[in-house]
NUTIBA-676071 format. One record per residue (C-alpha): residue number from 1; residue in one letter; y, z, x. Coordinates in pm, 1 decimal. Layout:
N
{pos NUM | code a | v Y | w Z | u X}
...
//
This chain:
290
{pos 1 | code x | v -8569.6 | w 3789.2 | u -1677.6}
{pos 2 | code x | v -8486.1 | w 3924.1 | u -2010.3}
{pos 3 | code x | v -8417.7 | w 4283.4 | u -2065.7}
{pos 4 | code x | v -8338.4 | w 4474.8 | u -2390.1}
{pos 5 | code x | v -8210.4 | w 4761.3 | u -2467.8}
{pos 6 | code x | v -8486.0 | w 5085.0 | u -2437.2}
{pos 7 | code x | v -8425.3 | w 5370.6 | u -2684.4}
{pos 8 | code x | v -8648.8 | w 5606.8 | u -2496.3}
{pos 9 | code x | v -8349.2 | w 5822.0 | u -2375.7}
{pos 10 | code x | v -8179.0 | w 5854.4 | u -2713.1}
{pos 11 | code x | v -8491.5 | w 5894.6 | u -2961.2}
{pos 12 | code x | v -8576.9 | w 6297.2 | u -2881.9}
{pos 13 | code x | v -8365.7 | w 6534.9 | u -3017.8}
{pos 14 | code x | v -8184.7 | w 6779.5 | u -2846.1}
{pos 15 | code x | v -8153.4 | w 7145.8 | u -2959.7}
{pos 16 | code x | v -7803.7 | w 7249.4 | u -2862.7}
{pos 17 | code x | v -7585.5 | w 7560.0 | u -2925.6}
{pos 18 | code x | v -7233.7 | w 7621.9 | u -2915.2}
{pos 19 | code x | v -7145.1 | w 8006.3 | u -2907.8}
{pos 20 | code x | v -6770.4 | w 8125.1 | u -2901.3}
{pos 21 | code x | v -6707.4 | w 8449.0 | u -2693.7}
{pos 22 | code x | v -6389.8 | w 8617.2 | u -2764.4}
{pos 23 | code x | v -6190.9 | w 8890.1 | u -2576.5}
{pos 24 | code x | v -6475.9 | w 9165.7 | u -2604.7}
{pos 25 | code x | v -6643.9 | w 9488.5 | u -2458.5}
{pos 26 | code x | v -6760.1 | w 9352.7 | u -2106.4}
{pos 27 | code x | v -7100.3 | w 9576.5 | u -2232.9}
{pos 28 | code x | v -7108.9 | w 9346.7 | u -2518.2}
{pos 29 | code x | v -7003.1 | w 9019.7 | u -2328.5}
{pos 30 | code x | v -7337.4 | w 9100.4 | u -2140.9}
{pos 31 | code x | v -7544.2 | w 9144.9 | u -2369.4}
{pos 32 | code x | v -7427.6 | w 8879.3 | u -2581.2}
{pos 33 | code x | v -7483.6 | w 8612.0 | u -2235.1}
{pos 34 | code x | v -7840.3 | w 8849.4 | u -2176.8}
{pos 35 | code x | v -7956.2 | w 8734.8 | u -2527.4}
{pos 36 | code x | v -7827.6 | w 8388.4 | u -2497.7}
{pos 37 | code x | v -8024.5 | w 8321.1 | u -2217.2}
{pos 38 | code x | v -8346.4 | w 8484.2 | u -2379.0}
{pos 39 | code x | v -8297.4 | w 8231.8 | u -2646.0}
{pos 40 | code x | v -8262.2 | w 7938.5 | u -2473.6}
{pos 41 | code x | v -8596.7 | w 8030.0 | u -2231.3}
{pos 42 | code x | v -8782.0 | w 8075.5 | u -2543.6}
{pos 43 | code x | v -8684.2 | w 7732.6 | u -2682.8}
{pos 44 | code x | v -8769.6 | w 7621.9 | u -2338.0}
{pos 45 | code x | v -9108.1 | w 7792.1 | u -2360.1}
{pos 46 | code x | v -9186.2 | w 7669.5 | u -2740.9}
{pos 47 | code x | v -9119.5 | w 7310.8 | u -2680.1}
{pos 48 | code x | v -9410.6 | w 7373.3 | u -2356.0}
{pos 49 | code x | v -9193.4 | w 7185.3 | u -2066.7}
{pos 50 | code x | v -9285.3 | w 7283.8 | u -1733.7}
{pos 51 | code x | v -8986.8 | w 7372.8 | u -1583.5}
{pos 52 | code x | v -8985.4 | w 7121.6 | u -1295.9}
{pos 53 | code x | v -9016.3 | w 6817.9 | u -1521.3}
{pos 54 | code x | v -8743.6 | w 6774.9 | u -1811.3}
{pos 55 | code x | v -8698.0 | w 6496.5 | u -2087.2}
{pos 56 | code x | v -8461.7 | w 6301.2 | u -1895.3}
{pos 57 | code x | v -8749.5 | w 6199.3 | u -1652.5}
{pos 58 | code x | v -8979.6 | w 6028.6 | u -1882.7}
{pos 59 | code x | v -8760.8 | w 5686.9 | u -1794.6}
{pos 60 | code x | v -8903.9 | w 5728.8 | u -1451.7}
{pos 61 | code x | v -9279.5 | w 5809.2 | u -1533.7}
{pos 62 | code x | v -9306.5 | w 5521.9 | u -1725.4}
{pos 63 | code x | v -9263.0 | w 5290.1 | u -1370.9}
{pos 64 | code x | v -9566.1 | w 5125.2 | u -1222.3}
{pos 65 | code x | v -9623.1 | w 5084.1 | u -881.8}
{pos 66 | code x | v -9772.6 | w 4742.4 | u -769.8}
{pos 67 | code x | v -9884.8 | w 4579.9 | u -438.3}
{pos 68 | code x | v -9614.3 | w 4281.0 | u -544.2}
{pos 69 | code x | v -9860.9 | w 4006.4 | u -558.0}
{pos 70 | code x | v -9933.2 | w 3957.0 | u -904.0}
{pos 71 | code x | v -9700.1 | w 3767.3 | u -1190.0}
{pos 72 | code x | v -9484.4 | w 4026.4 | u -1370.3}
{pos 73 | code x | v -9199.3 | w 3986.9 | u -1546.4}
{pos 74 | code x | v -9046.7 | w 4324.8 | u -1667.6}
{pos 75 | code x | v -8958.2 | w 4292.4 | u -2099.6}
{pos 76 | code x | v -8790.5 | w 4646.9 | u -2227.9}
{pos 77 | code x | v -8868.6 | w 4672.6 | u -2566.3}
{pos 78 | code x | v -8757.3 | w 4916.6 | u -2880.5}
{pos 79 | code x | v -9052.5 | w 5160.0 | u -2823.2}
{pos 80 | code x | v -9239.9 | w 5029.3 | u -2490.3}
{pos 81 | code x | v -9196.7 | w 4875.5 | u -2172.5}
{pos 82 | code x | v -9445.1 | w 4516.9 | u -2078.3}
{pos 83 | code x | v -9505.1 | w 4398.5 | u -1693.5}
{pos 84 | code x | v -9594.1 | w 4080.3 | u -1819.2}
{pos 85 | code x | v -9789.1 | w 3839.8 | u -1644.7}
{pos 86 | code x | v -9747.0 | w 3463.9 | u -1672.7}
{pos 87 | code x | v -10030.2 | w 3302.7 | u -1474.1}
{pos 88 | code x | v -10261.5 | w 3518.9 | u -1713.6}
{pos 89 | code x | v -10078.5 | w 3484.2 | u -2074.5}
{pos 90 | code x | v -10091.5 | w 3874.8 | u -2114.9}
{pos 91 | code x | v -9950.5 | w 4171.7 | u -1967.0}
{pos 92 | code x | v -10031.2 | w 4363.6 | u -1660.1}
{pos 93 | code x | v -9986.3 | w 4689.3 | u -1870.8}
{pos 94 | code x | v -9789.6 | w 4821.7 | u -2099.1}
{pos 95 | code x | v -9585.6 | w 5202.5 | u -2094.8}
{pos 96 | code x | v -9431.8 | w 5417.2 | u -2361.0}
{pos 97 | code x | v -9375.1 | w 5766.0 | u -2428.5}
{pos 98 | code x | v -9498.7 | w 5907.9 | u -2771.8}
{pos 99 | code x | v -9355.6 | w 6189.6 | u -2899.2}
{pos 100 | code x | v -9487.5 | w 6414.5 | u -3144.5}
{pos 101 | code x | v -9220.6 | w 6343.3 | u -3408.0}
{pos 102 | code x | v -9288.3 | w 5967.1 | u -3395.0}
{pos 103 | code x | v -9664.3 | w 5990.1 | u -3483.5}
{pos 104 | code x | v -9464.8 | w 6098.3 | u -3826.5}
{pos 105 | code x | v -9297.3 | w 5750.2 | u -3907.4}
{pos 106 | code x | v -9376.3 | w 5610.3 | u -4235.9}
{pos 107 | code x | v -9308.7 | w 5196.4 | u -4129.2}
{pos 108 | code x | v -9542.9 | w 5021.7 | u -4266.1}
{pos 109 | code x | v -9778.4 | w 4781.0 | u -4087.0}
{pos 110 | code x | v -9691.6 | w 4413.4 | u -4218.1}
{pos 111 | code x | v -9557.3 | w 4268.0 | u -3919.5}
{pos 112 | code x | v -9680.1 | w 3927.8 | u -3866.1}
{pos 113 | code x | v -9792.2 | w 3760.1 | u -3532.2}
{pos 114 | code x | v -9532.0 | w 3638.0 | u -3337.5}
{pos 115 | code x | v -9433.3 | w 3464.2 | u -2992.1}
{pos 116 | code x | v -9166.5 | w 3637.2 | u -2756.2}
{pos 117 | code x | v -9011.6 | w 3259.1 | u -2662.1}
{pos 118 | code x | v -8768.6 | w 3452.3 | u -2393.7}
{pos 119 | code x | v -9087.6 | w 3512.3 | u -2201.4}
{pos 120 | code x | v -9263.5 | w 3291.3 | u -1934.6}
{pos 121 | code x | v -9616.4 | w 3187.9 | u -1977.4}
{pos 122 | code x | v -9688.9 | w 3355.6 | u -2324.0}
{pos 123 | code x | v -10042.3 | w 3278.3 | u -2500.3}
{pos 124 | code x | v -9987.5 | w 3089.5 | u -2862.6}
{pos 125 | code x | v -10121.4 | w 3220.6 | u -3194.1}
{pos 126 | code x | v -10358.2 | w 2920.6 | u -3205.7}
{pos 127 | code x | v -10497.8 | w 3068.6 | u -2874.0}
{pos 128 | code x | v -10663.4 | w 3368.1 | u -3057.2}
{pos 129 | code x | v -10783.0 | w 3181.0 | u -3387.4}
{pos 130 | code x | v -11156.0 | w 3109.8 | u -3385.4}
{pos 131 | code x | v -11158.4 | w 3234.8 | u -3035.1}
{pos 132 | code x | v -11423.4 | w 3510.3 | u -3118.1}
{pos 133 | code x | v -11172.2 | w 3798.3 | u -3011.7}
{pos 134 | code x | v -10932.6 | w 4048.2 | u -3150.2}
{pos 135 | code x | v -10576.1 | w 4020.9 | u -3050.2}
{pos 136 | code x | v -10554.7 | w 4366.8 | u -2846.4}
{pos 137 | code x | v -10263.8 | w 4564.9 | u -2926.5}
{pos 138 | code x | v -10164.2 | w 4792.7 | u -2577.7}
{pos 139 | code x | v -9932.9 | w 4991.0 | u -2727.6}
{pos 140 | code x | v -10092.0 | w 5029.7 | u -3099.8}
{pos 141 | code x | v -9883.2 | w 4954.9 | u -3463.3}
{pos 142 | code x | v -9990.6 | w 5322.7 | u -3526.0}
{pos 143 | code x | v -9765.8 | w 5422.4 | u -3267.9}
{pos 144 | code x | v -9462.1 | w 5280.7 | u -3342.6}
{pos 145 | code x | v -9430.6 | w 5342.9 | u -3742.8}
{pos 146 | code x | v -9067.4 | w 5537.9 | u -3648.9}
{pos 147 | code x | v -8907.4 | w 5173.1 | u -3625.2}
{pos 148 | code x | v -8915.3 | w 4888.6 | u -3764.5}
{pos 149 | code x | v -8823.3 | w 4650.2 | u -3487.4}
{pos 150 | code x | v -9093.7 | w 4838.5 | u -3271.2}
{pos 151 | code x | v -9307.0 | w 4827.4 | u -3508.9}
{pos 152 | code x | v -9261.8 | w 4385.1 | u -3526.1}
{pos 153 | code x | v -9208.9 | w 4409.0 | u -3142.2}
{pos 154 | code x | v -9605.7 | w 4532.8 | u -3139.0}
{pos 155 | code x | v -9709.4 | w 4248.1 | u -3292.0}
{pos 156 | code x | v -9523.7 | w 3988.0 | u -3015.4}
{pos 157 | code x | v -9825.5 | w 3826.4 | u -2795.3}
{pos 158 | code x | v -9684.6 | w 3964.0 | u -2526.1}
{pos 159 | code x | v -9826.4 | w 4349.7 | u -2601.5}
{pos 160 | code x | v -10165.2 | w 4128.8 | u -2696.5}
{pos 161 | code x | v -10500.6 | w 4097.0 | u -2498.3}
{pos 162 | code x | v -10835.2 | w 3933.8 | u -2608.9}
{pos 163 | code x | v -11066.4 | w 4241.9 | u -2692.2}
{pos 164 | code x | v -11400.4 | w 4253.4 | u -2848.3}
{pos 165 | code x | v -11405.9 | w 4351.4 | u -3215.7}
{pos 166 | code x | v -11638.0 | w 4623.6 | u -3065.2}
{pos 167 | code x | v -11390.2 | w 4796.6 | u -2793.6}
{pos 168 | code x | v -11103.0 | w 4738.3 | u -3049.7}
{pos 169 | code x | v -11237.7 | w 4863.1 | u -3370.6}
{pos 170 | code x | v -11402.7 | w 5128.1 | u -3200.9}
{pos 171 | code x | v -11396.5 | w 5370.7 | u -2842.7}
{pos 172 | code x | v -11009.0 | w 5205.7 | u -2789.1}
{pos 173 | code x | v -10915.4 | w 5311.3 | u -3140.1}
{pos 174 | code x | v -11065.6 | w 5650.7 | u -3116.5}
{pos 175 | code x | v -10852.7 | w 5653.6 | u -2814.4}
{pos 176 | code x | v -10541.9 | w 5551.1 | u -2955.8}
{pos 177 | code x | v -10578.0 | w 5820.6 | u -3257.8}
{pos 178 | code x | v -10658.9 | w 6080.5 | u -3002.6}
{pos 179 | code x | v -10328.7 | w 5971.9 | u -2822.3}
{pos 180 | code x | v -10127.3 | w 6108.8 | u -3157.2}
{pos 181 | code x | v -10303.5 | w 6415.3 | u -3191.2}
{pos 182 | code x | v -10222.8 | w 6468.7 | u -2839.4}
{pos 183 | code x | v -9846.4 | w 6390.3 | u -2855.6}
{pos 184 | code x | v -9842.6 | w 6631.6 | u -3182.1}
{pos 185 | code x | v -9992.1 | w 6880.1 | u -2968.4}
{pos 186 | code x | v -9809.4 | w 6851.9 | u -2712.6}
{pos 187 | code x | v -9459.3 | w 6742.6 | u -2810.3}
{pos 188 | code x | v -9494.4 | w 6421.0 | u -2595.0}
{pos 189 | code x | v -9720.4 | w 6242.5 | u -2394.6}
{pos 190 | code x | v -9683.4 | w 5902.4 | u -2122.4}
{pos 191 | code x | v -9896.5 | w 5633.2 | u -2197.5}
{pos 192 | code x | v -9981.8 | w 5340.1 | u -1990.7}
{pos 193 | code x | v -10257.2 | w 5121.8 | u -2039.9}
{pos 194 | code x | v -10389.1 | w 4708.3 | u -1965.0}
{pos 195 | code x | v -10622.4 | w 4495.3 | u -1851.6}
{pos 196 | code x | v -10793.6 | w 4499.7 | u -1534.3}
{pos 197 | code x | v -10678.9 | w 4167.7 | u -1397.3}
{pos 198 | code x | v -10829.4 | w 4246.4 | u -1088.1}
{pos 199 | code x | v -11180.8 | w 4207.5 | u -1217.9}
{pos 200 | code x | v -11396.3 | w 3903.9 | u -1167.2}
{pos 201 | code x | v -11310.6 | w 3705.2 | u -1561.4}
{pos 202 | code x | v -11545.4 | w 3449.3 | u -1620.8}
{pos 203 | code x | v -11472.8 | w 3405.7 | u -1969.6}
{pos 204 | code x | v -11143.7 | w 3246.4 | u -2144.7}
{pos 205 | code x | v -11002.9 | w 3130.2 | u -2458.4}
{pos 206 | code x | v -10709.5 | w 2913.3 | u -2520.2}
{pos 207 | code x | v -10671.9 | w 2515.3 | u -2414.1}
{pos 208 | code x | v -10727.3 | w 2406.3 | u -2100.6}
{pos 209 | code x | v -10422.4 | w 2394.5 | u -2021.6}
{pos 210 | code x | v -10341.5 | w 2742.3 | u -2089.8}
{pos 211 | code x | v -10685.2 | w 2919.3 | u -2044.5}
{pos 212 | code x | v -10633.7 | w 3303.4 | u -2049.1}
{pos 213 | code x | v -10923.5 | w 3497.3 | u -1893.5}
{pos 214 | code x | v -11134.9 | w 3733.1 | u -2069.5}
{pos 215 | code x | v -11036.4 | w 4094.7 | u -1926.5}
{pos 216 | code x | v -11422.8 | w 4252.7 | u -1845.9}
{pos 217 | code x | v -11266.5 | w 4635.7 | u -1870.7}
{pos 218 | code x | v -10960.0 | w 4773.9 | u -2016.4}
{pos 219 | code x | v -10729.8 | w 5112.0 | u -1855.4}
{pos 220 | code x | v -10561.2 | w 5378.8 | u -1969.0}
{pos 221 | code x | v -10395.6 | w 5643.2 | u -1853.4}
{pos 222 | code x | v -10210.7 | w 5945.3 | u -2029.6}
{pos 223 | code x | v -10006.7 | w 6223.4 | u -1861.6}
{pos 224 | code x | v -9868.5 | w 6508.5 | u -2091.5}
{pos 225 | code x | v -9627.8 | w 6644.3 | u -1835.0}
{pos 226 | code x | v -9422.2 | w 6917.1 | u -2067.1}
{pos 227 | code x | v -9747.0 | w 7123.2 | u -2130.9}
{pos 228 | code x | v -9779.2 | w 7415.7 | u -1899.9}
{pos 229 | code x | v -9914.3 | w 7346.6 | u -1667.6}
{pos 230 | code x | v -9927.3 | w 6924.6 | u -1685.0}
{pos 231 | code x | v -10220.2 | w 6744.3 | u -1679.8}
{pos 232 | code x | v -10364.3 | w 6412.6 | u -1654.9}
{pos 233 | code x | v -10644.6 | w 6218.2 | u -1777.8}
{pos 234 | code x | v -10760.9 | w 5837.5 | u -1721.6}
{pos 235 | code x | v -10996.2 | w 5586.9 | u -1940.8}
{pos 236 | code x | v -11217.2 | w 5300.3 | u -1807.8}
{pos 237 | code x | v -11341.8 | w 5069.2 | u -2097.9}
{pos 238 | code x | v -11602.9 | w 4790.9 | u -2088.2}
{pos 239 | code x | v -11444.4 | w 4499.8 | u -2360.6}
{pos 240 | code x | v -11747.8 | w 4567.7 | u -2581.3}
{pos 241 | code x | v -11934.8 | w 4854.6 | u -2710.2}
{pos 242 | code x | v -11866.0 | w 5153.0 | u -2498.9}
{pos 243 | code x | v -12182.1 | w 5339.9 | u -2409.4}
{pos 244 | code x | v -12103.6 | w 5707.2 | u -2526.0}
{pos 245 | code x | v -11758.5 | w 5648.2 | u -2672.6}
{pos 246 | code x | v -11412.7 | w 5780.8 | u -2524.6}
{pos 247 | code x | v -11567.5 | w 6116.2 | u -2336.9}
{pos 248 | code x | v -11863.4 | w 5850.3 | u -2116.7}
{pos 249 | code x | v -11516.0 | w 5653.0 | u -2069.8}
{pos 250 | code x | v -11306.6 | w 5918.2 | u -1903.8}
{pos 251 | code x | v -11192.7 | w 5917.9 | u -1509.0}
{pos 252 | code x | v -10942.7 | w 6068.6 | u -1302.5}
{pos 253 | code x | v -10595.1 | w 5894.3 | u -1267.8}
{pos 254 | code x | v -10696.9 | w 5823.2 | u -928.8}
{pos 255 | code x | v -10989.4 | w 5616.4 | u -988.7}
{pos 256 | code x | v -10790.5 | w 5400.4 | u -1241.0}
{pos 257 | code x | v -10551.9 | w 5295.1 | u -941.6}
{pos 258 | code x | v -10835.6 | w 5266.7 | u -695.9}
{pos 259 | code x | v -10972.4 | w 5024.8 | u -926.7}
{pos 260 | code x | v -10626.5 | w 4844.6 | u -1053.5}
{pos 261 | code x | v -10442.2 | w 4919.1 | u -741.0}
{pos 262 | code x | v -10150.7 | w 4986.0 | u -907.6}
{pos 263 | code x | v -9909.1 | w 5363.4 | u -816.7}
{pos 264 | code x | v -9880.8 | w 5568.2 | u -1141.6}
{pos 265 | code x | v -9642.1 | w 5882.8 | u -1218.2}
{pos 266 | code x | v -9514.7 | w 5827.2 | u -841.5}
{pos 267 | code x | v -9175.7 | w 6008.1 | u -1003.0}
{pos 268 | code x | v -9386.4 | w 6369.6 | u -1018.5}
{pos 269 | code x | v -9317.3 | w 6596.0 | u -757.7}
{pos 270 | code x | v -9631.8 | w 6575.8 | u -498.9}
{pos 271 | code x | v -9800.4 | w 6872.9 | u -579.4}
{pos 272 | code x | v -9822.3 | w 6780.2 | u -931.0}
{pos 273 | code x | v -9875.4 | w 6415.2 | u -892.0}
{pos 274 | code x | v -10180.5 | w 6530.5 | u -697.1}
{pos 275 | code x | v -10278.7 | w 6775.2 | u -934.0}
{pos 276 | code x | v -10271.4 | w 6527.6 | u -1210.0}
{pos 277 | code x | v -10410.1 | w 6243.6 | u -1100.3}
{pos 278 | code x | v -10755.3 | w 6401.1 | u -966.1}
{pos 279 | code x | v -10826.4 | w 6560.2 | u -1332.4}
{pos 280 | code x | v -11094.0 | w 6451.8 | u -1549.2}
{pos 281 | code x | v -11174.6 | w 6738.9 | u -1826.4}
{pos 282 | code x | v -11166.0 | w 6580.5 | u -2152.5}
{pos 283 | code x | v -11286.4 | w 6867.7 | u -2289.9}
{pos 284 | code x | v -10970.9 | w 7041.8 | u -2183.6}
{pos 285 | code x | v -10792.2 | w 6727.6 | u -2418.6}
{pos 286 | code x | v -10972.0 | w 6795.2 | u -2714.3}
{pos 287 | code x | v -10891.9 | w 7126.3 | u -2718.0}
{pos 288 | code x | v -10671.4 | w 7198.2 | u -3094.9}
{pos 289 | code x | v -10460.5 | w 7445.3 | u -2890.1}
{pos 290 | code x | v -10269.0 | w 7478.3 | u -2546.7}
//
């Protein structure tokens, strides 16, 4: 199993300040330490992190929990993490944070399709030609414009599903640009999102040799766990035209694992992770302001 190195932990910025305190006034000394910790709760409050979650955990909200029984190999990218599953020639899912400040990159999108030969079981390009389906970005070009190896990283088959022109070009798109506004909103957000492999897939493309299944529904699920207080939301797609677009899509968090089985966000404390998961106001989401 091939890893590479994640940039997660060094991509946010970190305000810091560095005061020097001479021999002073104890009055002033106390004030000066009074106003210094103002400051720094204020930067606390305008960046909207809940106190009992800080950037350092967003490694550990972007693990999966599984059952064990299903292919996965685990592939770090620059700007996402793939479970990737051999016996199916696409991943599991896909995670990544998104922070506000990426949606800002400027990379443009000209990365060709490519194979990731250090992984097991990868679909081909010829695969996906004439095959009557989009190749499926999980984590979406849009999202990684702040690099450019993330950005050619997208385009590896190994962050690729077979969609319908009519999920991809439309509810899972709205989606995705949603996503952004989101992460602008909210300084970051956790994405993970994939196929549901547990489904019944009658239909494949690819040689017979290497048939990869049709996936009948897609997931996704977003946590924004700085806002105050954190909150949750999950998606259920059909891979075709979605019946009343991204809102008729929405679930809870919990749903999504009932139906994919898989542990999300087990890293929150309990209270929130139970909090979380059983929201399903999309209206809340769309809201411009927190």
């Amino acid at each position: 199993m091939k890893k590479r190195q994640t940039t997660y932990g060094m991509r946010r910025n970190r305000r810091k300040m560095f005061h020097r305190i001479g021999t002073v006034h104890p009055i002033v000394a106390l004030a000066a330490v009074t106003l210094l910790i103002f400051a720094a709760w204020r930067l606390t409050a305008a960046d909207g992190r809940h106190p009992q979650l800080s950037a350092g955990n967003s490694r550990e909200l972007l693990k999966v929990g599984t059952d064990g029984t299903q292919a996965e190999q685990i592939v770090e990218y620059t700007g996402f993490t793939v479970s990737y599953n051999a016996e199916a020639h696409q991943p599991n899912y896909v995670a990544w944070e998104l922070t506000g400040r990426e949606t800002e990159g400027r990379e443009s999108r000209d990365a060709k399709w490519d194979v990731d030969r250090s992984v097991c079981g990868t679909a081909e390009l010829s695969d996906y030609r004439r095959s009557g389906f989009d190749r499926g970005h999980m984590t979406p070009a849009a999202d990684v414009k702040w690099d450019a190896e993330a950005m050619r990283e997208s385009h590896l088959l190994t962050n690729i599903c077979p969609q319908d022109h009519k999920l991809n070009a439309g509810a899972w798109a709205t989606l995705e640009s949603n996503c952004r506004q989101w992460a602008v909103r909210d300084s970051a957000i956790i994405i993970i999102c994939g196929p549901v492999l547990s489904d019944y897939m009658p239909r494949t493309i690819g040689p017979e040799e290497r048939k990869i299944p049709v996936p009948e529904r897609f997931f996704k699920v977003v946590l924004s766990p700085y806002s105050v207080p954190p909150r949750g939301i999950g998606f259920l797609m059909n891979n075709g035209p979605v019946e009343g677009g991204v809102q008729a899509s929405a679930v809870t968090i919990d749903m999504v694992e009932a139906v994919t089985g898989y542990d999300f966000f087990a890293s929150l404390p309990d209270d929130i992770e139970n909090e979380v998961e059983a929201q399903c106001a999309y209206h809340e989401w769309q809201r411009k302001k927190r």
